[in-house]
C-alpha positions in Angstrom: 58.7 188.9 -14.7 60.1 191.2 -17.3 58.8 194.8 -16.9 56.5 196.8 -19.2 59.0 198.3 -22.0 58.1 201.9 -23.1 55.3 201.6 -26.2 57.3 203.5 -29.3 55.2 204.8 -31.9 54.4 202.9 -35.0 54.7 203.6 -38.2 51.8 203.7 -40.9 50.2 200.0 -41.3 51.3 198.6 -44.5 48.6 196.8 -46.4 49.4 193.0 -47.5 48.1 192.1 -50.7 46.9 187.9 -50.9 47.4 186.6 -54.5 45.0 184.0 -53.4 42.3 186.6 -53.4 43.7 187.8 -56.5 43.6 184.6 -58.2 39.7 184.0 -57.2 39.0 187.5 -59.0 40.9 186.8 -62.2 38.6 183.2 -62.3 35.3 184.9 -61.3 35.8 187.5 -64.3 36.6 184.8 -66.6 33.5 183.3 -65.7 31.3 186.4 -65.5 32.7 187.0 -68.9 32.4 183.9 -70.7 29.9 182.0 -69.1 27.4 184.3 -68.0 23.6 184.8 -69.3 23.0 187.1 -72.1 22.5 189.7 -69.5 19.3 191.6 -68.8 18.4 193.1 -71.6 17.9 189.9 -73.3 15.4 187.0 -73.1 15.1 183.1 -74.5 12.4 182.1 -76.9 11.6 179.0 -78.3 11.7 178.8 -82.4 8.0 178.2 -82.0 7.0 181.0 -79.8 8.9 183.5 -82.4 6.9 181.6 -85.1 4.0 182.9 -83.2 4.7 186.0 -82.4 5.6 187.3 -86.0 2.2 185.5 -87.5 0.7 188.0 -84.1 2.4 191.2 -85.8 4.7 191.4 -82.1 8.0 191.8 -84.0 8.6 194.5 -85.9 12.9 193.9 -86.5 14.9 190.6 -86.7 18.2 190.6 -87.1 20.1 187.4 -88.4 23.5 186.8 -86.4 25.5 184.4 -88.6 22.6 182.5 -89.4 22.7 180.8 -86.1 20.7 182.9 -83.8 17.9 186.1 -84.7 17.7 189.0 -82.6 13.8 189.9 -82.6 13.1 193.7 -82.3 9.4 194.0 -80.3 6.8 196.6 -81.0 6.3 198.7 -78.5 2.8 200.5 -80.1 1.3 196.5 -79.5 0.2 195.9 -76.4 -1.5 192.9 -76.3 1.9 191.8 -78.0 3.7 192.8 -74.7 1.3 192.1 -72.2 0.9 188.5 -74.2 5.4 188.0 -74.2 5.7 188.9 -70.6 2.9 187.8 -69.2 1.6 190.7 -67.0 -1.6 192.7 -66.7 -0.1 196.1 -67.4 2.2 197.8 -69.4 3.4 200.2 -67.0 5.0 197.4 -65.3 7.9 197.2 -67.8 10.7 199.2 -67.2 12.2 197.8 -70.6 11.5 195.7 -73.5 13.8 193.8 -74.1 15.3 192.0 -77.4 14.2 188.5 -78.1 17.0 186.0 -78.6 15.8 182.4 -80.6 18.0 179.9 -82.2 17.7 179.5 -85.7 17.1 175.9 -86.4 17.8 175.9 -90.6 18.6 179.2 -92.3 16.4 178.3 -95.9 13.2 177.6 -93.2 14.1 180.6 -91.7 14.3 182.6 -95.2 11.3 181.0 -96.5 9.0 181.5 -93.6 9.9 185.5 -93.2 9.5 186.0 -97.0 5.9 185.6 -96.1 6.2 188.1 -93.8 7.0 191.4 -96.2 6.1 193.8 -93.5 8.8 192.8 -90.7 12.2 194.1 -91.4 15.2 191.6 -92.0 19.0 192.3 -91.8 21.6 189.6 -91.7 25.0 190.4 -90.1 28.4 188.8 -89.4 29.8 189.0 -85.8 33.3 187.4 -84.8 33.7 185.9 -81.0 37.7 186.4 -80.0 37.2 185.4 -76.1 34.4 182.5 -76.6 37.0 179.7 -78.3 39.6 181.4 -76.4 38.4 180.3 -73.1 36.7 176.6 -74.4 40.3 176.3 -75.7 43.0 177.9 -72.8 40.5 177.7 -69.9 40.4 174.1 -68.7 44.4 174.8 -68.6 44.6 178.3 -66.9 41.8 176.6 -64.3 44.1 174.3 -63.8 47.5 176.5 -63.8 45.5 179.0 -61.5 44.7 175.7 -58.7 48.1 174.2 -58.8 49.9 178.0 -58.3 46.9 177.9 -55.5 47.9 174.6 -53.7 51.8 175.2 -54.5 51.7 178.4 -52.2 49.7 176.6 -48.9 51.9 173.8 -49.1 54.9 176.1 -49.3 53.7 178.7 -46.7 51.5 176.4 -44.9 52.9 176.5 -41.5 53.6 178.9 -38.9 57.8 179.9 -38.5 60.5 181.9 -40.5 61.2 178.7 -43.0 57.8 177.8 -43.5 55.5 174.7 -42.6 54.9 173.3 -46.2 56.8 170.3 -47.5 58.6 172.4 -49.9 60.4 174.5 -47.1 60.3 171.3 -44.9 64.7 171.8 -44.7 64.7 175.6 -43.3 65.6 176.0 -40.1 62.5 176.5 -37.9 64.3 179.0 -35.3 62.0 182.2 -34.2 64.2 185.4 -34.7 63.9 188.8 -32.2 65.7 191.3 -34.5 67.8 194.0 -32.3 65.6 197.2 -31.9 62.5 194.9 -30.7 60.6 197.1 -27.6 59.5 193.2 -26.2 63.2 192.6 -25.3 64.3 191.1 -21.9 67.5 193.0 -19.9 70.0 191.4 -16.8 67.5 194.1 -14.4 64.3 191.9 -15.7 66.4 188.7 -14.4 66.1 188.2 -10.4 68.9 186.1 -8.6 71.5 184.7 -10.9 73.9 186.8 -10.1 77.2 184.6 -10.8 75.4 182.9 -14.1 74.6 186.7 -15.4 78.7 187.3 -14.2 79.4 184.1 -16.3 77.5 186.0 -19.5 78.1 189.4 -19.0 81.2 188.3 -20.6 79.7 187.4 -24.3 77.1 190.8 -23.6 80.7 192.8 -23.6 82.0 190.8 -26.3 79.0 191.5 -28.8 79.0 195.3 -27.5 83.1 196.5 -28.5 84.8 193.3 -29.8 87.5 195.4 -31.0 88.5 195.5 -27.2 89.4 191.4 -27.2 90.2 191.1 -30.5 93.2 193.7 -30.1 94.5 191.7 -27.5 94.3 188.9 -29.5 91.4 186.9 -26.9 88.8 185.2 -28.2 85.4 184.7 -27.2 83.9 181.4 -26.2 81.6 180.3 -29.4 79.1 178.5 -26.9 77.6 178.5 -23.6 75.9 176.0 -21.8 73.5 176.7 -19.0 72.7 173.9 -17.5 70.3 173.9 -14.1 67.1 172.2 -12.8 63.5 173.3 -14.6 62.4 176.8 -13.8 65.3 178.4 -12.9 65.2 180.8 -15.5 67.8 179.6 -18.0 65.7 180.6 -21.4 65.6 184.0 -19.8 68.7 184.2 -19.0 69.3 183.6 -22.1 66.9 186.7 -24.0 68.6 188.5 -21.5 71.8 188.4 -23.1 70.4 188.8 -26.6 68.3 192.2 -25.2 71.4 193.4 -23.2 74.0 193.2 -26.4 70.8 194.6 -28.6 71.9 191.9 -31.3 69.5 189.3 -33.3 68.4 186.3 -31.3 67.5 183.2 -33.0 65.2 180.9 -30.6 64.4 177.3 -31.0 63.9 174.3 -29.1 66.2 170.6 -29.7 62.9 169.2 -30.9 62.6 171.7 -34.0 65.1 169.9 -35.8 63.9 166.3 -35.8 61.8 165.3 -38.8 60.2 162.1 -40.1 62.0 162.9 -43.5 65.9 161.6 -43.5 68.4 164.3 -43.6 65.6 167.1 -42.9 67.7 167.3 -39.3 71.3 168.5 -41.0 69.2 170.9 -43.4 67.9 172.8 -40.5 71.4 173.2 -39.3 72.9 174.2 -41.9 70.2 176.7 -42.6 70.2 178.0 -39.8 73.8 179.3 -39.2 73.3 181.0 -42.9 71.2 183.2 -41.0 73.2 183.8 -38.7 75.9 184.5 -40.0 74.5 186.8 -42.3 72.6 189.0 -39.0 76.0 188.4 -37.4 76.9 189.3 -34.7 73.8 187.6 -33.2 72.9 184.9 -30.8 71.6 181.6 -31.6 70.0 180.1 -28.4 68.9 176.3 -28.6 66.5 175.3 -25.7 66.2 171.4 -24.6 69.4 170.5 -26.7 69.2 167.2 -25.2 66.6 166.6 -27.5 69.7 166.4 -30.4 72.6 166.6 -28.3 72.5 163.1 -26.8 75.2 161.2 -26.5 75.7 158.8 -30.3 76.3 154.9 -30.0 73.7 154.6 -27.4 70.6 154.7 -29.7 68.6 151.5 -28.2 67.0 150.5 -32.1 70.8 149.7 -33.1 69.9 151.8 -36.3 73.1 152.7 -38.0 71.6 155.4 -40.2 70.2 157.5 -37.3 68.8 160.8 -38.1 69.7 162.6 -34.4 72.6 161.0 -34.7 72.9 162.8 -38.0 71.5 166.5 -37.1 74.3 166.3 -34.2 77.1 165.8 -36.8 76.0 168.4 -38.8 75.8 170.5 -35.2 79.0 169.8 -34.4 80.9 170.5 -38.0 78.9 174.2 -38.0 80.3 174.9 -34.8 83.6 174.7 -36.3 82.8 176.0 -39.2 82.9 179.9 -38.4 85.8 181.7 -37.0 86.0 182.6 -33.2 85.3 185.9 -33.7 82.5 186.0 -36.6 80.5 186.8 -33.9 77.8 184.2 -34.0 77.8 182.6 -30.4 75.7 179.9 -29.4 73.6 179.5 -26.3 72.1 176.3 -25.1 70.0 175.0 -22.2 69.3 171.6 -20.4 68.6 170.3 -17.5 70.4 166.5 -18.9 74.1 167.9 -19.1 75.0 164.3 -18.1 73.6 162.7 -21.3 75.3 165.1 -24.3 77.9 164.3 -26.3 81.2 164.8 -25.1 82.2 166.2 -28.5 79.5 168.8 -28.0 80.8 169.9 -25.0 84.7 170.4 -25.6 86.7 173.2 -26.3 86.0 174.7 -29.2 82.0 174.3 -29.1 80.5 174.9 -25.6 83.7 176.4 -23.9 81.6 177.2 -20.8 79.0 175.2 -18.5 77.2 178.1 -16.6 75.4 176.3 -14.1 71.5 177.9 -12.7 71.1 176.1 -9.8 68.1 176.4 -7.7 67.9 180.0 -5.7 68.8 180.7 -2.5 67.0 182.7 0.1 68.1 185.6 -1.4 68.0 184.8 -4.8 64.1 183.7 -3.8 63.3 187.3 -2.2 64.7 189.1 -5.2 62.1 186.6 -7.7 59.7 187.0 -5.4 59.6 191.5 -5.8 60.2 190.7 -9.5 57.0 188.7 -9.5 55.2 190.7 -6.6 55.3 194.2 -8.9 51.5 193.8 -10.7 49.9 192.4 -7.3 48.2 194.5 -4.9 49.5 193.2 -1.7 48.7 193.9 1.8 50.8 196.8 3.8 52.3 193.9 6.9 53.3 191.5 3.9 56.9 190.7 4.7 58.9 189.8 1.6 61.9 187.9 3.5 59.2 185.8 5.5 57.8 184.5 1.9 61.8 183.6 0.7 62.1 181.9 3.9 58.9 179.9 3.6 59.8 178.6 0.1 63.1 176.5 0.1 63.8 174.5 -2.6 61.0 176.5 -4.7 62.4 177.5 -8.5 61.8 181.0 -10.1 59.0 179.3 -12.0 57.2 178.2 -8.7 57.9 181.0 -7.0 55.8 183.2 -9.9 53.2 180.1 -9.3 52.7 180.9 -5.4 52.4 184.5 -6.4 49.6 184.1 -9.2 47.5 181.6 -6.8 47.9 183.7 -3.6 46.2 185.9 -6.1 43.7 184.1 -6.8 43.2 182.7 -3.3 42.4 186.8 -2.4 40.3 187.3 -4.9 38.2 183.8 -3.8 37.9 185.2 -0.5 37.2 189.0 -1.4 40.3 190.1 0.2 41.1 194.0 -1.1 44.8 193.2 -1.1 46.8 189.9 -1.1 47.7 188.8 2.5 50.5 187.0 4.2 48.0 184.2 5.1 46.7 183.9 1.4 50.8 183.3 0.2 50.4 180.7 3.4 47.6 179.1 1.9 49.3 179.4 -1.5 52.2 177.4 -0.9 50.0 174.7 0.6 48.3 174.1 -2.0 50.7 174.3 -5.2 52.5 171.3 -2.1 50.3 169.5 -0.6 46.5 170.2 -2.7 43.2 171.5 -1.7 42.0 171.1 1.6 38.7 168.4 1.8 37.2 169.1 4.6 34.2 167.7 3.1 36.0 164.7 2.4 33.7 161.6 4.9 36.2 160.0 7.1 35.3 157.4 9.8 36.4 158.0 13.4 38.6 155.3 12.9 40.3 156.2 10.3 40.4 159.7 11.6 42.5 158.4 14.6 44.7 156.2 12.6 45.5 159.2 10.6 46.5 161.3 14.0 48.3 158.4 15.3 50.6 158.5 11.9 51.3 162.2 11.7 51.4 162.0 15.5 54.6 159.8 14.4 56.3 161.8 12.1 56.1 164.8 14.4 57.3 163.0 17.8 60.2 161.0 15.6 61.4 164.2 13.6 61.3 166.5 17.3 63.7 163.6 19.1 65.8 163.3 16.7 68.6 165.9 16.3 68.8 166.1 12.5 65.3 165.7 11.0 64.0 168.7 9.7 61.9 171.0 11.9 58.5 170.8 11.8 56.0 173.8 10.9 52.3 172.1 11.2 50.4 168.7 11.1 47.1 168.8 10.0 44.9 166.0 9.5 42.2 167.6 7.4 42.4 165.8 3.7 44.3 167.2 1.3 44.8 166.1 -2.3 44.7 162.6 -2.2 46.2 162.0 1.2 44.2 162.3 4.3 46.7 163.8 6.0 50.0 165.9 6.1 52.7 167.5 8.1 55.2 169.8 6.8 58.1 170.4 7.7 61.2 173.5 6.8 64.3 171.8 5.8 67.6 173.4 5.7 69.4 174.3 3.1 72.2 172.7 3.0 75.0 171.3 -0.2 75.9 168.1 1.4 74.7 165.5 3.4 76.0 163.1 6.2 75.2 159.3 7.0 73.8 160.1 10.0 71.5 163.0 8.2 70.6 160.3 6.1 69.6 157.8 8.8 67.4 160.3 10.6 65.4 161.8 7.8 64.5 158.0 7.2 63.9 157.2 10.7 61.4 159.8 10.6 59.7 158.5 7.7 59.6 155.2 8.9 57.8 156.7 12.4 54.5 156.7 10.8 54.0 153.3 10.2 56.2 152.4 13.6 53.2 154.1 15.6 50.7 153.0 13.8 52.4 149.5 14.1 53.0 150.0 18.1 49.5 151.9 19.0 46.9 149.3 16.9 49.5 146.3 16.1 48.6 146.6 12.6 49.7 148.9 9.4 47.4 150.6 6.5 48.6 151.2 3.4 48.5 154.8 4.0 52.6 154.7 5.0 53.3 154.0 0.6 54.9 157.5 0.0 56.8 156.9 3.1 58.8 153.4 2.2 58.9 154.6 -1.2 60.7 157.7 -0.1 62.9 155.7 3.1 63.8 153.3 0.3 65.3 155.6 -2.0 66.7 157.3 0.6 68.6 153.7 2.5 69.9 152.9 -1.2 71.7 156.3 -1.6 74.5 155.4 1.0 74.9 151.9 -0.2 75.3 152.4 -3.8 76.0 156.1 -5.3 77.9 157.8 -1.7 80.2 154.9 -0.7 79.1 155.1 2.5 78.2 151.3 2.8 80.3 148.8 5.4 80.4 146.0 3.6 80.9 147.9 0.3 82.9 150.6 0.9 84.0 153.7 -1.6 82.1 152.1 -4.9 79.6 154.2 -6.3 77.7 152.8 -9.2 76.0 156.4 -9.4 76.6 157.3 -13.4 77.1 154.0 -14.2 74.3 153.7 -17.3 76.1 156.8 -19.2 79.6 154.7 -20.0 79.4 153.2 -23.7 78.1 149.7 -23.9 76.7 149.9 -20.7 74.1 147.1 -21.8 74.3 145.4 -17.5 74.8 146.0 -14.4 78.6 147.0 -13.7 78.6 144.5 -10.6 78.0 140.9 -10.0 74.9 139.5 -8.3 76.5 138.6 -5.2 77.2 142.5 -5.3 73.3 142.9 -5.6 72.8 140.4 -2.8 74.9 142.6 -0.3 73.2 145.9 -1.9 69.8 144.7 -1.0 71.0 143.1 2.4 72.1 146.1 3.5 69.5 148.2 2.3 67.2 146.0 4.6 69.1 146.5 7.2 69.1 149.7 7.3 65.3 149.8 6.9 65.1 147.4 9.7 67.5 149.7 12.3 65.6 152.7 11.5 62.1 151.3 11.9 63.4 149.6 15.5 64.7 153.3 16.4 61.8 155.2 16.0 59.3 152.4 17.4 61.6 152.5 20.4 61.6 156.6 20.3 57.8 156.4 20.1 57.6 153.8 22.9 59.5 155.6 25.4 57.5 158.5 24.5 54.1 157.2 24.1 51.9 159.5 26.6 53.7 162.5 24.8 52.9 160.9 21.8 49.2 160.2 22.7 49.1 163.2 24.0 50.1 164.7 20.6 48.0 162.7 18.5 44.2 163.3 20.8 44.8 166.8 20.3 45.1 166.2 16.2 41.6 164.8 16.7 40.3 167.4 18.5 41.8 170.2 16.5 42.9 168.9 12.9 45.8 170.8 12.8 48.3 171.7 15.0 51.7 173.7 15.4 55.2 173.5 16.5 54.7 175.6 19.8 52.5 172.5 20.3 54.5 169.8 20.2 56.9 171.9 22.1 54.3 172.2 24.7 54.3 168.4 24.9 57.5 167.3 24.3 59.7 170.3 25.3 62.3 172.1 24.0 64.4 170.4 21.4 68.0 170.2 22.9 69.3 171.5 19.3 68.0 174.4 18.1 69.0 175.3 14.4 68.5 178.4 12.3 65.6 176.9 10.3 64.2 175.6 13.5 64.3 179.1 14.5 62.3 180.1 10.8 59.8 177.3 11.5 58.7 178.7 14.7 58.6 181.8 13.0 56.4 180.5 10.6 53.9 178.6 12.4 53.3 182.2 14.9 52.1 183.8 11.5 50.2 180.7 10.4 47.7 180.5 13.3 44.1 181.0 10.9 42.8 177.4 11.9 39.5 178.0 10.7 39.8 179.1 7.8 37.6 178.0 4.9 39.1 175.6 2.3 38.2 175.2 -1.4 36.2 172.6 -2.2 37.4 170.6 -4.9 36.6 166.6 -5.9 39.4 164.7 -6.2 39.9 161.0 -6.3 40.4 159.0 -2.8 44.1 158.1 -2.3 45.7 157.4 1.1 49.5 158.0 -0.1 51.2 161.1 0.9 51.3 164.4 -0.1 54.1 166.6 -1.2 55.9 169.6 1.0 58.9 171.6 0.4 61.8 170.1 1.3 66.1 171.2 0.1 68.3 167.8 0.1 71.8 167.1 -1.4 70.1 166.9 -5.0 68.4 170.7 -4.9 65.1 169.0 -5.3 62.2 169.8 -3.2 61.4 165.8 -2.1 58.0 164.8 0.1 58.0 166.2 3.6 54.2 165.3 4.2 52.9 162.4 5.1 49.2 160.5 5.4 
């Protein structure tokens, strides 16, 4: 979490002026002008009413307009004349007389009919009106002008984004740009863990700081970078971090940003966008997602030989060559898909450099975890390198996830601080979900349920490398309606035998259940879907197999033309054979594991009835000290003496019946966290 930069003081607010606004003003005085009533001081009679009121003595002045119109002058000494023309009871009630306005139907009736009239004064003038056929000639058009100039701007600055939304703009480059000097930038000291990725780029920071110091040696800088890691490890801000260490321009955008429905829109972004950088060189342009654009051409399943990716990635690849090495435009790209990119994308000359932002470590995890733990209040025994421990396999992104609902979990239960059970609770719930202890379960199916987990626990504490276990707990949670978790350790690679022990413990649910009641349920699913994945690993992507030895068929669907399977069905015969009996083995082992253990076993699984949840110091109780002991063994016992709150109250939350398995953290040979809980 990137801490609070110091405010600088801003500068005056500069007004923005909308033409819109403008334009709606120039048509409303147009309007008022042309269009408008006489105004107030003027009033519409009929010829016949002005007929009357000169035979009535009212008017005492006309004046003739062109011999169109008459303005009638009224007198003021008359007043039944006024009372009569405005139709009220008092005089008093006029603020002003106005003039009378009447159309003059024929100018020698008109003539004739005021000669008899000798006493009324009559005046003939001739007035010219510039602005009326002006505007009944020009307006329609400037209406017109004035709503396409209107219509032209929203679709040209219709959308949100340097280049624009509107169609007209639809070929800028999209990219959001941090100019140097911004108070919002990220630095290598807002960036926990990482150390040998921010070693990897402190490089390019030093580059963009004194280039004169490589280019007088005559080095050159790498023009690209790729980071490439799992999701939530921080790569994007890695990346701001370079761009707010060097204080240079950073242009951000995502692989998506520059595919378009319209053909060639792709290569116009591209093109666009390194004119900007190269004229805010030296700057960074960061690309996140470039698997989006970046995959590999000739592998396009429609077959279609005018591909727009396909296009926007030539057009990628000719601007990357396109600048000198040391213009000072260097590119920076993340994905978590380095396997699917083009290989011209990735050699020398482009992306020089794959920095690789792998899941943290412990220590890497206690370093995210103070970054994250700065804004919460948190409780005076909380032990920092307990929660690192706790969480292995977790990604920065999770790790600032367990900290926002340990939060929240204080604040639900009025805690004044945040306390080491509520980071407990935490974790349990971004792993395995909410605890239902309203959930109805029969006593049957409560027993089945302790008889499963009952498994897991008595398989994975026989067996020498299954990981340790922390707690079982048969209260619902999620959608299972039970779990166990356990803490795995963290290690890079992984043995056969590893292998055949994580799935014998697997298989141990459905083994007891299998061996107590002679009968299954279908709550063992996660658990064959997890042991088969597992028994195919050996056989077909380590070379471990007997029958098929050192063949991996691992990568196999990224070679060109790779439109089948690269081996023969007989191959896929002895794949599957294999796979089966390996299944097979491992669910004999741990039946027989379970079967020379079955008081302990019972033993274990009555007292998951009775208490719902239970600990490793009591399965140790039962079953005795393991005859291996290993340093996350150690943690786990750790962890289960600081997890001892039994009763404490769950959140109640509807969620839809399921009997699979739930989800705990687990570290395997792939750095993903995999299912450790079963139901």
């Amino acid at each position: 979490m990137p801490s609070t930069p110091n405010k600088t003081p801003k500068g005056p607010k500069r007004i923005h002026i909308n033409l819109t606004w403008l334009y709606l003003l120039a048509m409303v005085a147009i309007f008022a002008i042309g269009f408008s009533s006489k105004g107030s001081s003027e009033k519409e009679i009929s010829y016949t009413q002005f007929r009357h009121y000169v035979d009535s003595s009212y008017i005492d002045r006309v004046i003739v307009i062109n011999k169109d119109y008459a303005e009638a002058h009224i007198n003021a000494s008359n007043t039944q004349g006024l009372l009569e023309i405005f139709n009220v009871k008092d005089v008093n009630e006029l603020t002003e007389i106005p003039l009378l306005h009447v159309e003059i139907p024929s100018p020698d009736a008109f003539d004739t009919f005021m000669s008899a009239h000798n006493s009324i004064e009559v005046r003939y003038e001739s007035r010219k009106d510039y602005l009326g056929p002006i505007l009944y000639s020009f307006g329609p058009i400037l209406l017109f002008v004035l709503i396409w100039v209107y219509f032209f701007r929203r679709m040209n600055n219709g959308g949100a984004g340097p280049g624009g939304g509107g169609i007209f703009n639809v070929g800028k480059s999209q990219a959001k740009l941090f100019d140097k000097g911004n108070s919002d930038k990220v630095t290598f000291k807002d960036v926990a863990g990482l150390e040998e990725a921010k070693q990897e780029v402190q490089e390019i920071v030093d580059f963009l700081k004194n280039p004169k110091k490589y280019t007088d040696l005559g080095g050159k800088i790498p023009k690209g970078a790729l980071l490439v890691g799992p999701p939530g490890t921080g790569k994007t801000l890695l990346a701001k971090a370079v761009a707010g260490e060097a204080d240079v321009p950073f242009f951000s955008m995502s692989g998506s940003d520059f595919v378009e429905m319209f053909v060639g829109v792709g290569a116009s972004r591209v093109r666009d966008l390194f004119r900007q950088a190269k004229e805010k060189a030296p700057c960074i342009i960061f690309i996140d997602e470039i698997d989006a654009v970046g995959r590999a051409r000739g592998k396009n399943p429609s077959f279609n030989s005018n591909d727009e990716r396909e296009n926007t990635l030539n057009q990628l690849l000719t601007e990357m060559d396109g600048f000198g090495s040391n213009s000072g435009v260097i590119i920076l790209a993340a994905t978590n898909r380095a396997d699917i990119l083009d290989k011209a994308l990735l050699r020398a000359g482009r992306f020089d450099r794959q920095i690789h932002v792998d899941l943290p470590d412990v220590h890497e995890r206690e370093a995210i975890f103070k970054v994250h733990l700065r804004p919460i209040k948190l409780d005076n025994d909380l032990n920092v390198d307990f929660l690192a421990k706790q969480t292995p396999g977790f990604s920065g992104a999770e790790i600032a996830n367990v900290c926002n609902e340990a939060a929240l979990i204080a604040a639900r239960h009025n805690h004044t601080a945040v306390q080491k059970q509520d980071f407990l609770d935490a974790v349990d719930r971004i792993i395995g979900g909410l605890e239902r202890k309203n959930k109805i379960m029969t006593a049957a199916e409560k027993a089945s349920t302790a008889v499963h987990e009952a498994g897991h626990a008595s398989v994975s504490w026989l067996l020498e490398y299954a990981n340790p276990l922390v707690k079982v707990t048969i209260v619902p949670r999620g959608n299972s309606l039970g779990a166990a978790w356990y803490l795995p350790e963290e290690r890079v690679v992984s043995t056969k035998q590893q292998m055949l022990d994580e799935i014998c413990s697997l298989l141990a649910g459905k083994a007891a259940e299998q061996l107590v009641y002679n009968q299954v349920s279908t709550g063992a699913l996660s658990d064959l879907e997890r042991a088969t994945k597992i028994a195919y690993s050996p056989v077909v992507y380590y070379g471990m197999s007997e029958k098929i030895p050192n063949i991996s068929y691992y990568n196999f669907s990224q070679n060109d033309y790779a439109f089948s399977k690269p081996y023969s069905e007989k191959t896929a015969e002895q794949i599957d054979l294999e796979v089966k009996e390996i299944l097979q083995t491992q669910f004999e082992r741990a039946t027989k594991l379970i079967r020379d253990n079955r008081e302990k076993h019972q033993a274990l699984a009555d007292l998951l009835v009775e208490n719902e949840v239970i600990f490793t110091e009591d399965v140790e109780r039962i079953f005795g000290k393991r005859p291996w002991v290993s340093r996350m063994e150690i943690l786990s016992r750790e962890s289960s003496q600081n997890n001892t709150d039994k009763d404490r109250q769950p959140v109640a939350d509807a969620e839809s019946e399921n009997t699979s398995d739930t989800a705990a953290p687990t570290a395997s040979d792939t750095d993903q966290q995999e299912e450790t809980a079963h139901a």
